[in-house]
DRENROMAR-253903 format. One record per residue (C-alpha): residue number from 1; residue in one letter; x, y, z. Coordinates in steps of 0.1 Angstrom, whole numbers, plus 2048, in hexadecimal, padded with zeros to 3 digits. Example, Ala and Ser with C-alpha at 12.3 -4.5 7.8 and 13.67 -1.06 7.14 Angstrom:
BEGIN
1 | A | 87B | 7D3 | 84E
2 | S | 889 | 7F5 | 847
This chain:
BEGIN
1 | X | D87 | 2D3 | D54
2 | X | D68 | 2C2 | D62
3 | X | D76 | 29E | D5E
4 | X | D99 | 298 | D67
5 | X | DB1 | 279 | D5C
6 | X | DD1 | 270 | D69
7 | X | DE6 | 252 | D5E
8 | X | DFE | 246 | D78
9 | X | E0C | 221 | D7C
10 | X | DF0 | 211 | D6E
11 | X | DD4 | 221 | D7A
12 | X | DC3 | 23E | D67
13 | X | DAF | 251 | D82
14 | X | D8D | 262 | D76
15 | X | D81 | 27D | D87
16 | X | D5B | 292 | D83
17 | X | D68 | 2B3 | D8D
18 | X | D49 | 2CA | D8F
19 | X | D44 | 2CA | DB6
20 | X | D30 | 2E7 | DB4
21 | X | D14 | 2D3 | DA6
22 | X | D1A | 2B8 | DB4
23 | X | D2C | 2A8 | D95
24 | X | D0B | 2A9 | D87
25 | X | D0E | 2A5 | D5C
26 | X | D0D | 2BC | D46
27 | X | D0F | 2B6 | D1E
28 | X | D36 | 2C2 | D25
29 | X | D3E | 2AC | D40
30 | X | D2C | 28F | D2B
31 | X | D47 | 298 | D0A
32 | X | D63 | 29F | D20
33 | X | D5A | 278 | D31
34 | X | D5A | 267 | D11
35 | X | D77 | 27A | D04
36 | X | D88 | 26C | D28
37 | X | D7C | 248 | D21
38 | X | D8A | 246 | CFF
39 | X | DAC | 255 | D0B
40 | X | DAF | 23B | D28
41 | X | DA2 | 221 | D0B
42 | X | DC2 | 224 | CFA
43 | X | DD8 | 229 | D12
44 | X | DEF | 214 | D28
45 | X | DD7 | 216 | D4D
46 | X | DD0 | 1EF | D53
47 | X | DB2 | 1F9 | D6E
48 | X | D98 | 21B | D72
49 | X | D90 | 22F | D90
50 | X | D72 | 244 | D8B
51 | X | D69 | 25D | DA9
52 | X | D5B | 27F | DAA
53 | X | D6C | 2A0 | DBF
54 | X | D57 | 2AF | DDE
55 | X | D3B | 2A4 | DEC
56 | X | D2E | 28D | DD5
57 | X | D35 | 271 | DB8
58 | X | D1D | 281 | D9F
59 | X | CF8 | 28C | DA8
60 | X | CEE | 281 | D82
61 | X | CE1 | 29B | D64
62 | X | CE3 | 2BE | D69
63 | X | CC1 | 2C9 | D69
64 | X | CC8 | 2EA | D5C
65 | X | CDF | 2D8 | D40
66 | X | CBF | 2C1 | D2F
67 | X | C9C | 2D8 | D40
68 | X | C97 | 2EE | D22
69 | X | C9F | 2D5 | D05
70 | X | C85 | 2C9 | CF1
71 | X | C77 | 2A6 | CEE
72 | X | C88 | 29D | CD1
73 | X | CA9 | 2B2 | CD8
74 | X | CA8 | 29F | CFC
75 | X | CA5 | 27C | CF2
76 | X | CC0 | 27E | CD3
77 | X | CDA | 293 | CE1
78 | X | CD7 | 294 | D08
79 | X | CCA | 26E | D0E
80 | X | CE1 | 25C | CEF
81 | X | CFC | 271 | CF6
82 | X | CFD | 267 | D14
83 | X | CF8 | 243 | D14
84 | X | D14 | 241 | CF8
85 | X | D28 | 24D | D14
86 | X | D20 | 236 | D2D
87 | X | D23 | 21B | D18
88 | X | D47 | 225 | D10
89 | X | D51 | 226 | D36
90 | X | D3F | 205 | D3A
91 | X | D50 | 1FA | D1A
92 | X | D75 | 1FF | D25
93 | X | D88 | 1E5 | D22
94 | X | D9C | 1EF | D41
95 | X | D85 | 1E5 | D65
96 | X | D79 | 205 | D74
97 | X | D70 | 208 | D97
98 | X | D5B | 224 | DA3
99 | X | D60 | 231 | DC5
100 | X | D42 | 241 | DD1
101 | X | D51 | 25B | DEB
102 | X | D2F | 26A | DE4
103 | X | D0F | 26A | DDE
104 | X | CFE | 256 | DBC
105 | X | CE1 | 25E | DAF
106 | X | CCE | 25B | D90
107 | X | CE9 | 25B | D77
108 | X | D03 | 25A | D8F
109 | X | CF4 | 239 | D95
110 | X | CF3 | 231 | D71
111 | X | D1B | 23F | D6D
112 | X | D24 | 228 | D8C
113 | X | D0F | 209 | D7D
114 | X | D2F | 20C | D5F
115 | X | D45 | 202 | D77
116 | X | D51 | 1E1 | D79
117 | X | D55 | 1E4 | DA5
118 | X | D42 | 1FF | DB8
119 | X | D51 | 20D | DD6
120 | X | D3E | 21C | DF0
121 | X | D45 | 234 | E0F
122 | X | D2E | 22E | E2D
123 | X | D1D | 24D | E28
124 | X | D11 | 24F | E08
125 | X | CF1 | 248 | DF8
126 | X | CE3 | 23E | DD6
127 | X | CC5 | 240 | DC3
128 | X | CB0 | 249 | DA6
129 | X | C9A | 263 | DAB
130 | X | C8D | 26E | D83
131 | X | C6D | 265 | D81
132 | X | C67 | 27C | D9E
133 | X | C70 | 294 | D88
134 | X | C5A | 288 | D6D
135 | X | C75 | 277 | D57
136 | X | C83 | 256 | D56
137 | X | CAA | 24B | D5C
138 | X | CB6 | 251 | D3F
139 | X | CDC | 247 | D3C
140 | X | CD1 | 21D | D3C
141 | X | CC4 | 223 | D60
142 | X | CA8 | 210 | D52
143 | X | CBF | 1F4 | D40
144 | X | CDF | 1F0 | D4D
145 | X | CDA | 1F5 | D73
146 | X | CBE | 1D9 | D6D
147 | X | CD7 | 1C4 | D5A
148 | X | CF1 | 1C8 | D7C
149 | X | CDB | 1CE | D9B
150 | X | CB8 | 1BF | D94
151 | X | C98 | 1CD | D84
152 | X | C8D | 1C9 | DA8
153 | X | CA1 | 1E6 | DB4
154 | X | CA0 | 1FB | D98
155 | X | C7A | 1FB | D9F
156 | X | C81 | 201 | DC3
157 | X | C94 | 21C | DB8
158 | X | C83 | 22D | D9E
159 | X | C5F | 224 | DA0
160 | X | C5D | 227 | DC7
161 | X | C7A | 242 | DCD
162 | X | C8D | 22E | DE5
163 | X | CB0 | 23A | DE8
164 | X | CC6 | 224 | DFD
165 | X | CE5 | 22B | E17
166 | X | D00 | 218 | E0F
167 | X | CFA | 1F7 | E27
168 | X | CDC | 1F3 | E10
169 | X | CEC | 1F8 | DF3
170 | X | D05 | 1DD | DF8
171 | X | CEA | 1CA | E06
172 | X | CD8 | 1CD | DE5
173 | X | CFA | 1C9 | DD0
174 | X | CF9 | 1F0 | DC4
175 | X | D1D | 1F2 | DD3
176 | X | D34 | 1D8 | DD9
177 | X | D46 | 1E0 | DF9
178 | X | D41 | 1F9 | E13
179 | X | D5D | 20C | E24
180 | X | D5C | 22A | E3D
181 | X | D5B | 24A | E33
182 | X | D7E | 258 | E2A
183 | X | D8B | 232 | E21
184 | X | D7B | 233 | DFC
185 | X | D9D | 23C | DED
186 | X | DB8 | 224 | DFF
187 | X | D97 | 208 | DF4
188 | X | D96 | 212 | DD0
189 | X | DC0 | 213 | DD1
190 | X | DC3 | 1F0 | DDB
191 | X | DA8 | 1E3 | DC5
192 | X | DB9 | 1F4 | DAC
193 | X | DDD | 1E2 | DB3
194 | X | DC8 | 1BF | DB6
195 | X | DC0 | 1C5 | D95
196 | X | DE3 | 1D0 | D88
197 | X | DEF | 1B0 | D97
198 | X | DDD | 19C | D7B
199 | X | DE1 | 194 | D58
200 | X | DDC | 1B5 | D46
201 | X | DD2 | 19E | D29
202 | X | DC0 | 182 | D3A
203 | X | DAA | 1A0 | D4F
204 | X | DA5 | 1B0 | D31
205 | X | D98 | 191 | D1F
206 | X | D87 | 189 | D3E
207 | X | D72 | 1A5 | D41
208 | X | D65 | 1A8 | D17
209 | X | D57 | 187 | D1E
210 | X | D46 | 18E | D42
211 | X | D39 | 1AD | D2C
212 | X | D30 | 196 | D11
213 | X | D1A | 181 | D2B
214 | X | D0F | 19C | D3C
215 | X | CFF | 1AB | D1B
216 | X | D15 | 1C7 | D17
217 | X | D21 | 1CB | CF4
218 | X | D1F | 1A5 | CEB
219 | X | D21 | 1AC | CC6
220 | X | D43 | 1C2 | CC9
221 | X | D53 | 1AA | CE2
222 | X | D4E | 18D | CCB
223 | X | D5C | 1A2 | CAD
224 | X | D79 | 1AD | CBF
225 | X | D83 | 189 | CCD
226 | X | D7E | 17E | CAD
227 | X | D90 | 19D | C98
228 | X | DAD | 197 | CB4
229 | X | DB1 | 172 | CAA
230 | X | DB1 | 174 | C84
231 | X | DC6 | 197 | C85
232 | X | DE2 | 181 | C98
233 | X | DE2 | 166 | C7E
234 | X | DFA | 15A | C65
235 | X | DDC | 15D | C4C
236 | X | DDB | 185 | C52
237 | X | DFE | 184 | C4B
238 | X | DFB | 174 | C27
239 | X | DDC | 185 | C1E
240 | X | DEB | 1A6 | C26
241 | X | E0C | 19A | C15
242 | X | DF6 | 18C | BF5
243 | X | DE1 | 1B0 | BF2
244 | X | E03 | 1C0 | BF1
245 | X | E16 | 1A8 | BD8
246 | X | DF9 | 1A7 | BC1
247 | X | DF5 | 183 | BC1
248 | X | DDD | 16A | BD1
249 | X | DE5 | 160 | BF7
250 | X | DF1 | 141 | BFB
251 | X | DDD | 136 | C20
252 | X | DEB | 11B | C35
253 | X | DD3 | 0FB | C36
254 | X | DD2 | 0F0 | C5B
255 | X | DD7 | 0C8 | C5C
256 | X | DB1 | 0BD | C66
């Protein structure tokens, strides 16, 4: 299995297991990631950790996995796929921290820019390097790491190749903490408990409106909080209770 989840006291831990390749993506490991975020979606895990096994935290596409698609076959399946994905980890309603034990680049960037808290080891580095490769970032590298970090350092990144340690990085808000090399995990543990100490609901809440704000998914957001309020109404409640008596509903007039 090339992306593990575990569920234990709160925390569901997700893990790119392809250390071979770096944790680099292939069309499996992108299914087998959204599969994982609509598991941890529904289930009880009140806070993320997303990390990747070996040397690095994902070193983007597989090259081999998109090089001999075709045009069209590339930007329908391999780029919307993939951003369908993202969007899903970016989406979840739970706070996910990435801890970067590894390197980040291209869309390893654009997985960690999902994450609502990056954690970074001192030795790691990240970067965009497509359009060395004549393509572009591809997984919202272009849209999303703009929205988070700056269209300033996306250009630095992808139209000038600069890849950054990761003093710069926090420097340039790519991470949001630094922590020596080895420390990643005990960090993204105890950022995970902070987050456990909260309201489950109120964080929850809290972050579909930051999201909102942020640009991410406004439409959805809105339509949940809204769905939420109706659905816990006592109109529901008559409506549903009308549709199944066969009668018209009889809804409560609030004194104005």
């Amino acid at each position: 299995m090339t992306v593990r989840l575990s569920i234990d006291e709160g925390v569901a831990r997700l893990v790119l297991d392809r250390p071979a390749k770096l944790n680099a993506l292939d069309a499996e490991m992108v299914n087998a990631l959204g599969d994982r975020c609509r598991e941890i979606e529904r289930s009880d895990a009140g806070v993320v950790i997303l990390s990747g096994a070996g040397k690095a935290f994902c070193a983007g596409g597989d090259i081999e996995a998109w090089a001999d698609e075709s045009p069209d076959a590339f930007g329908r399946h391999w780029v919307r796929d993939g951003h369908a994905v993202f969007d899903a980890l970016a989406r979840l309603r739970q706070p996910v921290i990435a801890l970067l034990d590894g390197h980040a680049l291209g869309g390893g960037l654009e997985l960690a820019a999902c994450a609502d808290l990056r954690i970074a080891e001192a030795h790691i580095k990240v970067g965009q390097p497509e359009t060395g490769l004549g393509i572009i970032p591809g997984w919202s590298g272009t849209q999303r790491v703009v929205q988070r970090f700056g269209a300033q350092v996306a250009r630095r990144m992808s139209l000038f190749g600069e890849v950054f340690d990761a003093h710069a990085a926090l420097q340039l808000g790519l991470v949001d903490t630094v922590v020596e090399t080895g420390a990643g995990g005990d960090a993204a543990d105890a950022m995970a408990r902070a987050v456990l100490s909260r309201s489950p609901r109120a964080t929850e809440l809290a972050k579909m409106m930051i999201n909102a704000a942020d640009g991410e998914d406004r439409a959805r957001v809105l339509e949940a909080l809204a769905g939420t309020i109706a659905a816990g109404s006592d109109d529901l409640a008559e409506g549903l209770a009308a549709f199944r008596e066969k009668r018209p509903p009889k809804f409560r007039k609030d004194d104005p």
